[in-house]
SETOR-834154 format. One line per field, with one value per atom (N, C-alpha, C): residue number from 1; z, x, y. Coordinates in pm, 1 decimal. Layout:
% residues N
nr	NUM	... .
w	Z	... .
u	X	... .
v	Y	... .
END
This chain:
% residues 46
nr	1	1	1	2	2	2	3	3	3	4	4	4	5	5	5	6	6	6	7	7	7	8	8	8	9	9	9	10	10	10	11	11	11	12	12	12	13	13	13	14	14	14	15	15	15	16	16	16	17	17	17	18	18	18	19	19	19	20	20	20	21	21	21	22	22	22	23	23	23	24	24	24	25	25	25	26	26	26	27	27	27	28	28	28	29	29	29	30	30	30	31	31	31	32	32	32	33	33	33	34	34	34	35	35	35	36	36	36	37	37	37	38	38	38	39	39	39	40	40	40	41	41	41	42	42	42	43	43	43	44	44	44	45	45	45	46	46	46 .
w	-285.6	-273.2	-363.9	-401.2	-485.3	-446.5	-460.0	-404.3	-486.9	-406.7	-418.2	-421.2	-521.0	-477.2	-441.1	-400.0	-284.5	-308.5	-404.8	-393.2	-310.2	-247.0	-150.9	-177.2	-282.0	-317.6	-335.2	-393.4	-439.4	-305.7	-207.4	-72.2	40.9	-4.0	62.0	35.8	-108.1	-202.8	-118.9	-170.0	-117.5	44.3	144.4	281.6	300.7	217.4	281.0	195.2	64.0	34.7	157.2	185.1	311.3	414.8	453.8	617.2	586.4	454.5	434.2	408.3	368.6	371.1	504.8	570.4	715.8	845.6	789.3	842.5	951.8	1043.1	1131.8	1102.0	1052.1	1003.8	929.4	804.2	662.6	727.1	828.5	817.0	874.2	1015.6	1043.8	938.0	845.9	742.0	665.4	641.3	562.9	650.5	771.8	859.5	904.6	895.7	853.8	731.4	670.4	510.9	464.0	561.4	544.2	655.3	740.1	881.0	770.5	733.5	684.7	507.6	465.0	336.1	291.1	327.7	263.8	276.7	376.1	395.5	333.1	275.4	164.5	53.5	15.5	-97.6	-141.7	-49.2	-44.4	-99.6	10.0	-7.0	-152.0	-219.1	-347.2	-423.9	-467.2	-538.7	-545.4	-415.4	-425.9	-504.3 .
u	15385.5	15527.9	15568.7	15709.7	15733.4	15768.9	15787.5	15800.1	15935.0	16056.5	16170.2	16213.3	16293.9	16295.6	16444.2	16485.0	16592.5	16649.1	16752.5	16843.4	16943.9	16986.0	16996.5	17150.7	17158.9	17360.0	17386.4	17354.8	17397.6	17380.2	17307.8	17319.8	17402.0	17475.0	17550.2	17727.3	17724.1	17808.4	17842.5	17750.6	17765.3	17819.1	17754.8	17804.7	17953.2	17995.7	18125.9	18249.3	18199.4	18265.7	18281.5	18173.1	18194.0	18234.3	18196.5	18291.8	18436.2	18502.7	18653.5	18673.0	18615.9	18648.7	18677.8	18563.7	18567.2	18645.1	18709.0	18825.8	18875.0	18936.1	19018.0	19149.3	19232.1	19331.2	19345.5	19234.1	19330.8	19224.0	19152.7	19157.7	19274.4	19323.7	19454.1	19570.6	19581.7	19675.9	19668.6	19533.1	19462.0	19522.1	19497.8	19577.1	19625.0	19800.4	19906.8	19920.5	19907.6	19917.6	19900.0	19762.5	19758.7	19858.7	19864.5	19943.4	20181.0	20150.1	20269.6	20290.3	20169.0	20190.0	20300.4	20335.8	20433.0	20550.5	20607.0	20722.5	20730.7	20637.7	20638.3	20652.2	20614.3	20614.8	20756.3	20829.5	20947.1	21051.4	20991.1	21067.0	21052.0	20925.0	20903.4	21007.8	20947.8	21007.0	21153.8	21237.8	21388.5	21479.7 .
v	15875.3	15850.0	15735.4	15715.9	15653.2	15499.5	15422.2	15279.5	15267.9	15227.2	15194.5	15045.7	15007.7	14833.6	14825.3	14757.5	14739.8	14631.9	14642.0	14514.8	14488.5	14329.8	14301.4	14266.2	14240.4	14201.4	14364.7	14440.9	14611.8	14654.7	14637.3	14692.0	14628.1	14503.6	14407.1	14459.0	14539.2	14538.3	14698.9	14820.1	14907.6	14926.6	14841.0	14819.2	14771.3	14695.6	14679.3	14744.8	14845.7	14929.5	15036.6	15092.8	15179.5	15133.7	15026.9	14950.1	14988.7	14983.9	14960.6	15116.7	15202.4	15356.3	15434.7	15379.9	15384.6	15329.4	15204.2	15159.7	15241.1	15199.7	15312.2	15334.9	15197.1	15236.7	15301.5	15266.8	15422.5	15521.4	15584.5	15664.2	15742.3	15630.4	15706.5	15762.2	15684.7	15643.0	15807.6	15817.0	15942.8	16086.4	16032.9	16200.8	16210.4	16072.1	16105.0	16156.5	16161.3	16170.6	16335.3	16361.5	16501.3	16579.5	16543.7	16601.5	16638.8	16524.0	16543.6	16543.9	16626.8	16609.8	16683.1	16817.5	16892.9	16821.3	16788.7	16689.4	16558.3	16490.5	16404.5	16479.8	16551.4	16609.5	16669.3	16696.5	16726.1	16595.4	16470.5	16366.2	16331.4	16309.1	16283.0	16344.2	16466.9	16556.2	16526.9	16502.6	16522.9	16413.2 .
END
């Protein structure tokens, strides 16, 4: 097997990119967004 080395700032870095994707708010944010996309899209557009 191969031996992997593991950096500790790139895995510090990576973790709190995902903590913030994962968020609860934008994910709420995310399905409003889809729940009412056509009706934004409307609003845009007009």
């Amino acid at each position: 097997m191969k031996e992997t080395e593991l950096d500790i700032v790139k895995l510090e870095a990576a973790s709190s990119k995902l903590r913030a994707m994962a968020h609860p708010m934008r994910i709420a944010i995310i399905d409003l967004l889809r729940h009412f996309q056509k009706r934004l899209k409307y609003l845009i557009y007009k």
